[in-house]
C-alpha positions as CSV (number, residue, x, y, z in Angstrom):
1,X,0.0,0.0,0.0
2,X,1.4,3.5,-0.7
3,X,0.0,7.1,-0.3
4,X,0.5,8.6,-3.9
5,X,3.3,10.8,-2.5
6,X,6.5,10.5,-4.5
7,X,10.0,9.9,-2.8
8,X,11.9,9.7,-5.4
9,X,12.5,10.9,-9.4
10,X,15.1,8.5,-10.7
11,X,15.7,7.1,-13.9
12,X,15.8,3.5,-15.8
13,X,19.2,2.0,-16.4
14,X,18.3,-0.9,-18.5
15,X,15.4,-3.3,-19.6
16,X,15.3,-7.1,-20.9
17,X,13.0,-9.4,-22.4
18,X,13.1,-13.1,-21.3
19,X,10.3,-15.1,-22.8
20,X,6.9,-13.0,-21.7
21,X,8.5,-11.3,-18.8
22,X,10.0,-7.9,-18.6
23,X,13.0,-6.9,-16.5
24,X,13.2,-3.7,-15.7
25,X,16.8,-2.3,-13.6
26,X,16.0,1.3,-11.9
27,X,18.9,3.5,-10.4
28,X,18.6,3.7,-6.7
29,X,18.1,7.1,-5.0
30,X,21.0,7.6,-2.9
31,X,19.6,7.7,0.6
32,X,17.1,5.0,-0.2
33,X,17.5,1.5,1.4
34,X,15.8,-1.6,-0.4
35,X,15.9,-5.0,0.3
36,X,15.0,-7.9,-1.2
37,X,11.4,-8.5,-2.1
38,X,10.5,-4.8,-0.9
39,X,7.6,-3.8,-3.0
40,X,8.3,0.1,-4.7
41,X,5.5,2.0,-6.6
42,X,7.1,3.0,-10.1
43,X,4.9,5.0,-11.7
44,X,2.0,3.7,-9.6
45,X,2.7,-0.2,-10.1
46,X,3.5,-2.1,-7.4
47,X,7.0,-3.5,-8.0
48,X,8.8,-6.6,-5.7
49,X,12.3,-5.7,-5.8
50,X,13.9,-8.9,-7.5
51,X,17.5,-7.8,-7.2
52,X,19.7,-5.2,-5.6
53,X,23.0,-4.0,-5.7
54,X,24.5,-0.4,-4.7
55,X,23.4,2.0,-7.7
56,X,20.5,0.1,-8.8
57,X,17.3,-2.2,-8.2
58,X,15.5,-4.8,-10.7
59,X,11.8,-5.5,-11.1
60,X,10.1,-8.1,-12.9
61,X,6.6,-7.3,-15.0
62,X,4.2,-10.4,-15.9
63,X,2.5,-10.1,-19.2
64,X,-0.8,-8.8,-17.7
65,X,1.2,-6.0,-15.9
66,X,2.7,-5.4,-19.5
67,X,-0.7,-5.0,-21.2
68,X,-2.9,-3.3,-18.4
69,X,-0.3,-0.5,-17.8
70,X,2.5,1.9,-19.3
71,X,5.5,-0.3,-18.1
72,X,5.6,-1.8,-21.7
73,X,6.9,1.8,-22.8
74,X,9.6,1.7,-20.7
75,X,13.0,2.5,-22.2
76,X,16.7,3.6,-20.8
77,X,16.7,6.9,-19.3
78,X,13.0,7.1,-19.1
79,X,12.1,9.1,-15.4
80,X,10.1,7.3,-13.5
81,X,8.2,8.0,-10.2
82,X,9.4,5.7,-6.5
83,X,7.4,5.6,-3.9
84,X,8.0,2.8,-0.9
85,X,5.6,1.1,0.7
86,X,3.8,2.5,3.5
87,X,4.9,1.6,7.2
88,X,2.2,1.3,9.8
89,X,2.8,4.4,11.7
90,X,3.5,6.4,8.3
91,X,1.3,9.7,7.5
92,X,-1.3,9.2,5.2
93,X,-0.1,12.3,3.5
94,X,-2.5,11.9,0.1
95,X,-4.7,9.0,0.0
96,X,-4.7,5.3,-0.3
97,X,-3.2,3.6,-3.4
98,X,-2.6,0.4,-3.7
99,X,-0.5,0.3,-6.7
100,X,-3.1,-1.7,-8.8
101,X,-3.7,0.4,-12.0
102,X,-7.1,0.0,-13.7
103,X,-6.5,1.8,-16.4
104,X,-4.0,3.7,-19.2
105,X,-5.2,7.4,-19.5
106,X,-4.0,9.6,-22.7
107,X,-2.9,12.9,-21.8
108,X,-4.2,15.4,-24.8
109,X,-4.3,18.4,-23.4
110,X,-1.7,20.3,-20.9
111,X,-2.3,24.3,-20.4
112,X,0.2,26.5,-18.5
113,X,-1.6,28.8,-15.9
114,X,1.4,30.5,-13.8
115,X,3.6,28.6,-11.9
116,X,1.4,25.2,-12.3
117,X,-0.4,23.3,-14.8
118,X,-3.8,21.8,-15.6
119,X,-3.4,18.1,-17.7
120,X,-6.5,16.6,-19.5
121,X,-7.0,12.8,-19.6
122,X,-8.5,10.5,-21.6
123,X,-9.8,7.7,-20.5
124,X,-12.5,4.7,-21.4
125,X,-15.8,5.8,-20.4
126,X,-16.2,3.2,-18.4
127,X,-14.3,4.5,-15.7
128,X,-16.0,7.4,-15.6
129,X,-18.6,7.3,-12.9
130,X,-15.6,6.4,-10.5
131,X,-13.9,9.9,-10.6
132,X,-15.5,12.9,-9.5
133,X,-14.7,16.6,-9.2
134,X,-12.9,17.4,-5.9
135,X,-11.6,13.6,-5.5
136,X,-8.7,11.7,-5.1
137,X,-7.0,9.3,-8.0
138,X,-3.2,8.4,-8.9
139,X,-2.2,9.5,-12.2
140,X,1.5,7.6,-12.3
141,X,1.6,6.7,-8.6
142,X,0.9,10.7,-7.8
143,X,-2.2,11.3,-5.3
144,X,-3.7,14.1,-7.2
145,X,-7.2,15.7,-6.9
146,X,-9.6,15.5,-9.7
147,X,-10.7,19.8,-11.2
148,X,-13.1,18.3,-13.7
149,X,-14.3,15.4,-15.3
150,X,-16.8,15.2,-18.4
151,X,-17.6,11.5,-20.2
152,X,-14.9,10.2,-21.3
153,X,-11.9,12.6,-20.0
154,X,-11.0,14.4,-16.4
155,X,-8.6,16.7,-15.4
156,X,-5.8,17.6,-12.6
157,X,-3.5,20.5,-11.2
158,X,-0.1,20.3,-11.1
159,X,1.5,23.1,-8.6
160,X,5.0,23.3,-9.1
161,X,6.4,20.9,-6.5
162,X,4.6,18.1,-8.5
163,X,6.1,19.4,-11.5
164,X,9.6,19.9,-9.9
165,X,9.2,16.2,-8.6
166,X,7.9,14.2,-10.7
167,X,7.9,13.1,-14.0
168,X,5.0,14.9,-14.9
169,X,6.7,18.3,-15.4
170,X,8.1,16.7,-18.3
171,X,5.6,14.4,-19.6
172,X,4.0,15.7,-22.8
173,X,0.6,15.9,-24.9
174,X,-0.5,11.9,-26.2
175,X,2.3,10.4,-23.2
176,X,0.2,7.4,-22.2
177,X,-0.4,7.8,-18.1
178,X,-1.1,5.0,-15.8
179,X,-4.2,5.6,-13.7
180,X,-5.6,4.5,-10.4
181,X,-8.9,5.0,-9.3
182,X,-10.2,5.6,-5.4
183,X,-10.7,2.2,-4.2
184,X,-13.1,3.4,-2.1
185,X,-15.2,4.8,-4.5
186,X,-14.1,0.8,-6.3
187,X,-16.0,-0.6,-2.9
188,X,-18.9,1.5,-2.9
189,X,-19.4,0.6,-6.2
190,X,-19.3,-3.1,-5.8
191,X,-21.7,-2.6,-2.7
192,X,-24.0,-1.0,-4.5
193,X,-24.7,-3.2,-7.1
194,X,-24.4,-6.4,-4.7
195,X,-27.1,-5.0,-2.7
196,X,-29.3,-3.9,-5.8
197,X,-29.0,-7.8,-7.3
């Protein structure tokens, strides 16, 4: 479980191929420890740490990870967005993600407005009804809170520590976005209908 607030901006050393699997090596941040079987949000998946050394960390993608999110685009040098799992104790500082991506959003619009900026995303209309104006969802692991949202697209406001920070300050119009609806609104959802049928 993680809290959609990035740690750590870092960037991807090298990726392999074996069979249907993707291995993906990420540079370690400097002051960050990881051990064996640690689970890391990059870019909002949840990642078991495979292997470790002292500059970097390796990850391994199953084919369904590969087709549900953007991890398929990953290439050397790519920023990516770390986050470590959350320790009981640990402030809840944005909301809860659990680094389970439902769907891949298409960023097609990004407007300047001072120092931050507003993205639009597209996403399948089906996810729709679970974002609304004023809530929380994880656009790349990042706890953001939804401005708008119309039928088939919403949008968010970046200030300029989520630009600074993340790899949306330099993520650009048709970039592919891994998204993460509110579980909670996911629950009520499924509660809803349960108690309906």
């Amino acid at each position: 479980m993680f809290t959609g607030i990035i740690k750590g901006l870092s960037k991807i050393e090298r990726i392999s191929q074996k069979k249907n699997s993707l291995f993906v090596f990420v540079k370690r941040p400097k002051d960050w420890k990881i051990g064996l079987g640690d689970s890391v949000s990059i870019n909002g998946v949840c990642s078991t740490v495979k292997t470790v050394n002292k500059k970097s960390f390796e990850v391994e993608y199953m084919p369904e990870t590969i087709r549900k999110t953007t991890v398929g685009n990953f290439r050397k040098g790519r920023l990516v967005n770390l986050e470590k799992s959350l320790k009981l104790g640990d402030l809840l500082s944005g909301h809860i993600v659990q680094g389970h991506i439902d769907v891949r959003g298409k960023i097609t619009e990004v407007e300047k407005e001072k120092e931050s900026k507003v993205m639009k995303i597209k996403v399948p209309m089906k996810f729709i009804k679970f974002i609304i104006k004023k809530g929380s969802i994880a656009v790349d692991g990042i706890s953001l809170t939804v401005v708008d949202t119309k039928k088939d697209w919403f949008t968010v406001s970046l200030v300029s520590y989520t630009l600074e920070h993340t790899n949306l300050g330099s993520i650009q119009k048709g970039e592919k976005v891994n998204i993460e609806i509110d579980v909670l609104a996911k629950y009520l959802n499924k509660l809803i209908k349960t108690i309906n049928n």
